[in-house]
C-alpha positions in Angstrom: 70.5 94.6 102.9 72.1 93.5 99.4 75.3 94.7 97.8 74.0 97.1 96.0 72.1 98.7 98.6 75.3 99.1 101.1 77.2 100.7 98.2 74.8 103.2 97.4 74.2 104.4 101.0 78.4 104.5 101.1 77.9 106.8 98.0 75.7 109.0 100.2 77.3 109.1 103.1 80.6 109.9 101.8 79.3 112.8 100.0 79.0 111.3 96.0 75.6 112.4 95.0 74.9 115.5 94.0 71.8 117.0 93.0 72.1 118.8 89.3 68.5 119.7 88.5 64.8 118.7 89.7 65.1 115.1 87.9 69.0 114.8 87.4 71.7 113.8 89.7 75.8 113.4 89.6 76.8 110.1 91.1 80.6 110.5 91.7 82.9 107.0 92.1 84.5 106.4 94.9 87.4 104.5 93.5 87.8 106.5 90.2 87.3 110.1 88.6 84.3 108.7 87.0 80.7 110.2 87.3 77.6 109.0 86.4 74.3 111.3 85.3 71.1 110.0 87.0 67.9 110.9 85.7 64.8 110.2 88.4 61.5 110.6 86.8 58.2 108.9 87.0 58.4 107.4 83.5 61.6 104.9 84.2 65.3 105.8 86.3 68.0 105.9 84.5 72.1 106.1 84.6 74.9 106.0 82.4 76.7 103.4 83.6 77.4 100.1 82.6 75.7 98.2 85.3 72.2 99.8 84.9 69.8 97.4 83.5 67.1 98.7 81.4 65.0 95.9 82.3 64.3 97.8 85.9 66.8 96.0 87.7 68.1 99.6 89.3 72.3 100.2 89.8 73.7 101.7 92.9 73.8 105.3 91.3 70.6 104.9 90.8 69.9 104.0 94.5 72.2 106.5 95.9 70.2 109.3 94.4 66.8 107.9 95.7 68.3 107.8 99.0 69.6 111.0 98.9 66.4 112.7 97.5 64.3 111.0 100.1 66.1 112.5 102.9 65.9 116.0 101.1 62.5 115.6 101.2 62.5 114.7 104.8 64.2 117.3 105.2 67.6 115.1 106.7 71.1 116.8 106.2 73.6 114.2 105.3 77.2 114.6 106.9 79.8 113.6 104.7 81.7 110.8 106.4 85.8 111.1 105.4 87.8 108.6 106.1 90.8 108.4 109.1 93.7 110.3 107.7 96.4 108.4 106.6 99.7 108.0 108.5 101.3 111.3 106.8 105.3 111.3 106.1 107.2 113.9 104.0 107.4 113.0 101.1 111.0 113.3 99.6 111.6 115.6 96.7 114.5 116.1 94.1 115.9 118.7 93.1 116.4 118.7 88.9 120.2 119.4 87.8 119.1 121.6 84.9 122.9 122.3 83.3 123.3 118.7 83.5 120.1 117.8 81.7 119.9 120.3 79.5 123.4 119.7 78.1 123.0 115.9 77.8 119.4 116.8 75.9 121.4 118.8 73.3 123.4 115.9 72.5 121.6 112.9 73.4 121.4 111.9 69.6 124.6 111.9 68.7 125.8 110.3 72.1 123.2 107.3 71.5 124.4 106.3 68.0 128.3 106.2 69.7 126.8 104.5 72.7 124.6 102.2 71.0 127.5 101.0 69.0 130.0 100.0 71.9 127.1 98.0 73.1 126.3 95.7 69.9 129.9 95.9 68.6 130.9 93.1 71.2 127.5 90.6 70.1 129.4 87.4 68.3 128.3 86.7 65.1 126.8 82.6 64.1 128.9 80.6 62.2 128.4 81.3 58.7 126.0 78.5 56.5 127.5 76.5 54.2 127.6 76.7 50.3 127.3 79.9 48.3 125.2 82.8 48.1 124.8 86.4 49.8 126.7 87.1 52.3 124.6 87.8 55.1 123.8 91.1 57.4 125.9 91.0 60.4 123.8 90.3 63.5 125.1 93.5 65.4 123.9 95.2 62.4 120.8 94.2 62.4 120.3 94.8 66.0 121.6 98.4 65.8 120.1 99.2 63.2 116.6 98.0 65.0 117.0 99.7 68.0 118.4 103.1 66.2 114.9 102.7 64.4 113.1 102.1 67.4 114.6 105.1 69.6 114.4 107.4 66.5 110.3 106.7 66.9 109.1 106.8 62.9 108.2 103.7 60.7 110.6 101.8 58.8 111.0 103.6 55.7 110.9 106.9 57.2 113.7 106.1 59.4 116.5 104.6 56.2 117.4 108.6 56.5 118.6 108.3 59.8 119.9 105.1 59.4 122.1 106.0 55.8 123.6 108.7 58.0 124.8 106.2 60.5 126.4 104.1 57.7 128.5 107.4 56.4 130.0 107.7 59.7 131.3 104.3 60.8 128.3 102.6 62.5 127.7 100.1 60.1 129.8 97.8 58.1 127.2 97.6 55.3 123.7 98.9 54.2 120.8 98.2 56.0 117.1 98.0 54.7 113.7 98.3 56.4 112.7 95.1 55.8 115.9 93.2 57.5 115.2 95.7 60.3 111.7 93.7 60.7 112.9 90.2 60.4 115.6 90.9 62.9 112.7 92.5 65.5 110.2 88.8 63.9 113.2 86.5 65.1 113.4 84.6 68.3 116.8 84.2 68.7 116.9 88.2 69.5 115.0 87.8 72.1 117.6 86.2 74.8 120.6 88.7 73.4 118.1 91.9 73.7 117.9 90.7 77.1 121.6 90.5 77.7 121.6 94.1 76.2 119.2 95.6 79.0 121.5 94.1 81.8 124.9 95.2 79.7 123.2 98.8 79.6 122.8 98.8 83.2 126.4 98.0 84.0 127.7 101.9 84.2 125.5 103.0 86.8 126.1 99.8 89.1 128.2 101.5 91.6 125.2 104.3 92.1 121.9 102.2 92.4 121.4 100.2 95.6 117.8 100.0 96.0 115.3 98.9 93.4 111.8 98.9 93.5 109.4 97.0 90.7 106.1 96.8 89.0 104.3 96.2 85.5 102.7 97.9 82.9 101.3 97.4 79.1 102.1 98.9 76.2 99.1 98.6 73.9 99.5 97.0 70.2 97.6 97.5 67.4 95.3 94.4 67.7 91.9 93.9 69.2 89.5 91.2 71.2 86.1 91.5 70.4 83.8 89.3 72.5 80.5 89.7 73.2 79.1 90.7 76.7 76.3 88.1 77.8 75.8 90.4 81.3 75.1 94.0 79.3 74.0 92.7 76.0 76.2 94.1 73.6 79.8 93.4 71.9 82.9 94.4 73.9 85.7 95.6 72.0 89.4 95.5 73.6 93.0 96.4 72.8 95.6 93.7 73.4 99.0 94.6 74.9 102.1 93.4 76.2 102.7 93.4 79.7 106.4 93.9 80.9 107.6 93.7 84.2 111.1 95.7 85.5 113.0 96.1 88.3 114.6 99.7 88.2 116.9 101.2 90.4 115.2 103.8 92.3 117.9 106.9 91.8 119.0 106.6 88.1 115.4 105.1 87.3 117.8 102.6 85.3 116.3 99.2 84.1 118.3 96.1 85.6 116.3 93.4 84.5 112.5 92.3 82.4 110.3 90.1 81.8 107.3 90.1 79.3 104.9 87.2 79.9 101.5 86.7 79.7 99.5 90.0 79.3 97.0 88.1 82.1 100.2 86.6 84.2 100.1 87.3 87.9 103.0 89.6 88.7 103.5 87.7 92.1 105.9 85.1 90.7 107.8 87.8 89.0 109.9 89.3 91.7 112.3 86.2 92.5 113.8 86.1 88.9 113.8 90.2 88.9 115.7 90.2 92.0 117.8 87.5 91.2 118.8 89.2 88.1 118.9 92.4 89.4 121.2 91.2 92.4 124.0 89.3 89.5 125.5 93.0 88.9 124.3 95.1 91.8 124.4 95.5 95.5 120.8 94.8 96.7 119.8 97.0 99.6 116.3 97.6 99.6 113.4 96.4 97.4 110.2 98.0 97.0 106.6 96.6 95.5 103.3 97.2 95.8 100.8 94.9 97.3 100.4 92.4 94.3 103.6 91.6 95.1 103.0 90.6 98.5 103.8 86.9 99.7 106.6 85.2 102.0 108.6 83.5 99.2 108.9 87.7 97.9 109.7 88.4 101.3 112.5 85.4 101.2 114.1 86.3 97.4 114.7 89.1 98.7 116.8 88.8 101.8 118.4 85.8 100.0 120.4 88.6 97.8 121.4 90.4 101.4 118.1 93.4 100.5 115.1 94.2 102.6 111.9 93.8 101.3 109.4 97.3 102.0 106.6 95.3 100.4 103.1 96.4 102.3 101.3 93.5 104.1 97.6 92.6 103.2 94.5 92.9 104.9 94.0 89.0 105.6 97.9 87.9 106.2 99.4 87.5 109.4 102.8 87.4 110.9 103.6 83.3 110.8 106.3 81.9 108.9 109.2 83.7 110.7 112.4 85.1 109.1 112.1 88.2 106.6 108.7 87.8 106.6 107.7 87.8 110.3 110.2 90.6 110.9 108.7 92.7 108.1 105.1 92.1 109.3 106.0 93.7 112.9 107.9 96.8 110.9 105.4 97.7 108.8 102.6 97.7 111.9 104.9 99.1 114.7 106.8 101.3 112.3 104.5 102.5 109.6 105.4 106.2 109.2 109.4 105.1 108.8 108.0 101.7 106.6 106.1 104.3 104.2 108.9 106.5 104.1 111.0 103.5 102.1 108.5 102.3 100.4 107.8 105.2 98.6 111.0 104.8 96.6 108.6 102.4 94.1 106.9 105.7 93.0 110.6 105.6 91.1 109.1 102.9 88.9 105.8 104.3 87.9 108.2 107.5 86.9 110.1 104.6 85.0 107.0 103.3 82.7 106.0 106.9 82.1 109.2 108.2 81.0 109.7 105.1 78.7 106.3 105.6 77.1 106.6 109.6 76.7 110.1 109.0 75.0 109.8 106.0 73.4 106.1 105.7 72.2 103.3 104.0 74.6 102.5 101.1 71.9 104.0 99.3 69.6 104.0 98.9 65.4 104.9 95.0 65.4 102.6 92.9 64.1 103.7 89.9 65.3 103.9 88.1 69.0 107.7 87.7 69.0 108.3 91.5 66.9 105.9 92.9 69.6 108.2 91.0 72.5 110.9 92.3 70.8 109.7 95.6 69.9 109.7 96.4 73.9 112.7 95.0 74.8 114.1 97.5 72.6 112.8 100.4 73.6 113.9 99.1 77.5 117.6 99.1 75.9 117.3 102.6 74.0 115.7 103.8 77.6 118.9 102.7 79.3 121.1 104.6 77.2 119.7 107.4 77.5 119.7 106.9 81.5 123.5 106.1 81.0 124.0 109.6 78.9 121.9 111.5 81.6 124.1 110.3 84.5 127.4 110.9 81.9 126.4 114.5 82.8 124.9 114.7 85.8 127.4 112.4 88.1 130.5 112.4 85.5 130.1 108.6 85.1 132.2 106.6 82.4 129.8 104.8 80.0 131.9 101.2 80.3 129.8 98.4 79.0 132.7 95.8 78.6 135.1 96.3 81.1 137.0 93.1 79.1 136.3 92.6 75.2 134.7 89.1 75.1 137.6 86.2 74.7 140.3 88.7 76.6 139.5 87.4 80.2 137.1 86.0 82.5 133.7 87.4 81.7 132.7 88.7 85.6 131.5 92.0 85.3 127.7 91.5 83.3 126.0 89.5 81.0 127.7 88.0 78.0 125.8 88.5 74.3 126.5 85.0 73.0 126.6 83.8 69.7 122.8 83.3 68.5 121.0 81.5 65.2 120.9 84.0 62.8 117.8 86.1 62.3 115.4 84.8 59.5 
């Protein structure tokens, strides 16, 4: 029996195929809400997928709804076959501090611009170049300015309202325009300090987060790939995006560290340096990841920074290699319903990614690789700000970012924004 065969008799027994009409069926996915219209009629089958071939070559919707028609006829009632239950644990649930939100909602603007502020004001500005000419914009300008712009969500020009009123009230030492708002977001050397600024952000809420948990998403960009499909015969068109991965902790939903990569890179090798970052300005209890995350050097990072990995085991590994690894093996197959129970802190994550992209905007407006780079990094520092407020309200936090002003004392407690080349 071939491939295709075996799936569409899975199709059947589990209950997939429905009939609609004499000729039509609905072939639900197993795997995903999708459903597929078959049409069986003596002149030619066809589906609405993407695998049917119009050259006769049939799909598997397309044999799932002959099977399931010829035992009709024979008059053959098919049992739907469900799977085993799953190991069921209760599922935590938190209760919303409404006061608490709602009064750090009402002033959440105003708060950001103040915040915002304390964390650039401390970013060291280049040595100026030599000889004459205008003076430049300051670097913590520019880089307050672009990540006002970017948690403000509107386009460049529409945003010099917003940022004229932060000039009259102290923010800025000078004007800013649009366009130096762009070449700051175009320039490499913002890359490393936006960086710096995620961990800095993090610092107030380092005595409440203990466990982390971490995962990757996309934000989508405004460019497309456009290939053509040999299999199906027809042009494929695609949006690019930029894939960032973050390690959050999983009660503030606060991002400690992030990388953006490859938009194809394996996520694997991204936990180590997450961790490692993570682990620089916070306790490291427990880390959570999903399966793609899955290997003994994880397993390893982890308990290097004193945490325990709740990182689910595949199919087609077993327990050899000893340490964290071997001891996690045995926990999550002797202990499942108290292993699930931790590792379903990650869901913190996903809840993570979706409040970013509801708040913040889903894409991004750059053009550029580096803008677009930067573009994310800043709405990951805007997102931690607003964290930072949340908690100001909710846990009566102090928002501290530099415990010491660079130059007054050993720099212990975070990252420091050093001096970078000037944008453009």
């Amino acid at each position: 029996m071939d491939t295709r065969r075996q799936k569409a008799e899975e199709l059947v027994n589990r209950g997939r195929v429905v009939r609609h009409n004499a000729v039509t069926w609905w072939v639900f996915s197993l795997n995903s809400p999708n459903q597929y219209r078959v049409i069986l009629n003596p002149d030619g089958d066809t589906c609405a997928c993407d695998d049917f071939d119009e050259r006769g070559l049939p799909c598997k919707h397309i044999l799932a709804a002959r099977i399931m028609d010829a035992r009709e006829k024979a008059g053959i009632v098919t049992e739907p076959v469900t799977d085993t239950p799953p190991i069921q644990f209760r599922k935590p649930t938190y209760r919303q501090v409404w006061p608490a939100y709602n009064a750090a909602q009402q002033v959440e603007k105003e708060r950001f611009r103040e915040l915002l502020f304390d964390l650039t004001r401390c970013i060291e500005e280049p040595p100026p170049k030599p000889g004459r000419g205008k003076r430049p914009l300051p670097l913590r300008d520019a880089i307050f300015a672009a990540i006002y712009k970017i948690y403000s969500t509107f386009s460049g020009r529409r945003f010099m309202t917003d940022l004229n009123g932060a000039l009259e009230q102290g923010f800025l030492s000078g004007p800013v325009s649009y366009n130096s708002i762009f070449k700051c977001l175009e320039s490499e050397a913002v890359t490393p300090i936006l960086h710096a600024l995620i961990e800095r952000s993090s610092l107030p809420l380092r005595s409440v987060d203990v466990d982390f948990a971490a995962d990757a998403s996309g934000f989508s960009t405004c460019r497309y790939t456009r290939w053509y499909d040999q299999k199906y015969g027809r042009v494929r068109l695609k949006c690019d995006w930029v894939k960032v991965h973050l390690m959050v902790g999983v009660k503030t939903n606060v991002v400690t560290a992030a990388i953006i990569g490859d938009k194809d890179a394996n996520e694997c090798p991204m936990l180590p340096p997450l961790v490692n970052a993570a682990a620089k300005n916070f306790t490291v209890n427990e880390c959570s990841a999903d399966k793609g995350f899955c290997s003994r050097g994880n397993a390893e990072a982890v308990a290097a920074v004193g945490g325990t990995p709740f990182i689910p085991f595949k199919s087609n590994v077993g327990p050899d290699g000893g340490g964290m690894w071997e001891r996690m093996y045995h926990f999550f197959h002797y202990h499942r319903e108290e292993f699930m129970a931790h590792y379903h802190k990650r869901s913190n994550v996903e809840s993570t990614f979706s409040a970013i992209k509801r708040k913040l905007g889903d894409s991004v407006r750059s053009k550029t690789d580096v803008a677009m780079k930067n573009e994310v990094l800043g709405k990951l520092v805007a997102y931690n700000i607003c964290c930072v407020i949340q908690e100001m309200h909710e846990l009566g936090i102090e928002a501290e970012f530099w415990p010491e002003k660079p130059g007054e004392g050993p720099e212990e407690d975070g990252p420091a924004i050093l001096p970078m080349v000037r944008p453009g």
